[in-house]
C-alpha positions in Angstrom: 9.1 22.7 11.4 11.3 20.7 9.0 10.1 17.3 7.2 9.2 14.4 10.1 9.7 11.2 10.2 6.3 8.8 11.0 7.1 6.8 14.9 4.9 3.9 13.6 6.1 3.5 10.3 9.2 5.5 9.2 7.5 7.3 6.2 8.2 10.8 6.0 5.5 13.3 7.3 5.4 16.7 4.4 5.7 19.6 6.3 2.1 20.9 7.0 0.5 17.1 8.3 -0.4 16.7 11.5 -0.5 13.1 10.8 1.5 9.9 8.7 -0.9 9.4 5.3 0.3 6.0 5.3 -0.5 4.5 8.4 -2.6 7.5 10.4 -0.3 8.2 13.5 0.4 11.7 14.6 3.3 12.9 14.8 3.4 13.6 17.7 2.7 9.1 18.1 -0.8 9.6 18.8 -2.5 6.9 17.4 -4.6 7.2 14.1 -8.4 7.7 14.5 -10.9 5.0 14.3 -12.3 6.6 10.7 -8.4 7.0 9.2 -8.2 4.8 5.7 -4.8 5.0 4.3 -5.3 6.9 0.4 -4.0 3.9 -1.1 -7.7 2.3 -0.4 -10.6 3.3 -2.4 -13.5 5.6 -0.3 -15.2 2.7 2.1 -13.2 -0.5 1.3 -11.0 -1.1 4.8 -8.0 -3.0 5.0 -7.8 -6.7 6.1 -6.6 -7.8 9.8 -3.8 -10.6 8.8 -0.9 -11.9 10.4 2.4 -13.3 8.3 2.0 -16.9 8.0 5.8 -17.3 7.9 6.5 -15.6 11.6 2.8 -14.0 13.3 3.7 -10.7 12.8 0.6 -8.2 11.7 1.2 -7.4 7.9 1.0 -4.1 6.8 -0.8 -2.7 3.9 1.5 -1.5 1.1 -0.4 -0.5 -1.6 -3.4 -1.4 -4.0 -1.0 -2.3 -7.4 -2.5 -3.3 -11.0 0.0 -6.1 -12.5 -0.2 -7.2 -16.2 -0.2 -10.7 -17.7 1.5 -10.8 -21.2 4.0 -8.8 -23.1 4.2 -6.1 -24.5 4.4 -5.7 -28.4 7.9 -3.1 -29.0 8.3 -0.5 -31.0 5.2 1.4 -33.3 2.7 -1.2 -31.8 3.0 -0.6 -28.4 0.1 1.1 -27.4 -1.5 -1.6 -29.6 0.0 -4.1 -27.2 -1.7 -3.1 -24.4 -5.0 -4.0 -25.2 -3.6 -7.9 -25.5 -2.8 -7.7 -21.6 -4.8 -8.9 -18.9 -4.4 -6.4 -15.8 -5.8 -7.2 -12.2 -5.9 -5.4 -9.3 -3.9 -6.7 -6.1 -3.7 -5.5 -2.6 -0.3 -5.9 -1.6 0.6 -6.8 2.2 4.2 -6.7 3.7 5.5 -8.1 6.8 7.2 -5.5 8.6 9.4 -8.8 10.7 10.8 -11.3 8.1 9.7 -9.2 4.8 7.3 -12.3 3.2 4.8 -10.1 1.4 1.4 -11.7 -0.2 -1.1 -10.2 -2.6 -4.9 -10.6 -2.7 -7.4 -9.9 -5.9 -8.2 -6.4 -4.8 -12.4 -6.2 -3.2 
């Protein structure tokens, strides 16, 4: 059994898996179980139900990202630089029809 490729999604299935980690399917296409939460989520948070604004398509959840306000001091001081940044957590959603993609303060 070689490396598959997710039905739902596209994302490649590891040799091994019996099921997508990103979206839960099987890969055989059964459809992920009611308790499946993708490993980008923290243990008991669950992703929002949303729908793109731009066309009604359901977004998908991409990942949980940390984005930085501020720069970054080069050279020696860099590491020193970091602790001047403000960093928040985002859930990042993507629409799988027209590509629009919106980020909420992570919950």
């Amino acid at each position: 059994m070689g490396r598959e490729t997710c039905k739902t999604c596209g994302e490649a299935v590891e040799n091994g898996y019996t099921i997508c980690w990103k979206c839960g399917t099987g890969v055989d296409g059964s459809p992920p179980a009611a308790e499946f939460v993708p490993d980008a989520l923290a243990p008991g948070e669950t992703q929002r139900t949303l729908a793109c604004l731009r066309c009604g398509t359901g977004l998908s959840f991409v990942r949980r990202m940390k984005l930085h306000e501020g720069s970054l001091l080069p050279g020696l001081l860099l590491d020193v630089g970091k602790l001047f940044t403000n960093r928040e957590g985002f859930d990042t959603y993507a629409c799988p029809g027209c590509g629009k993609v919106e980020f909420f303060l992570a919950g």
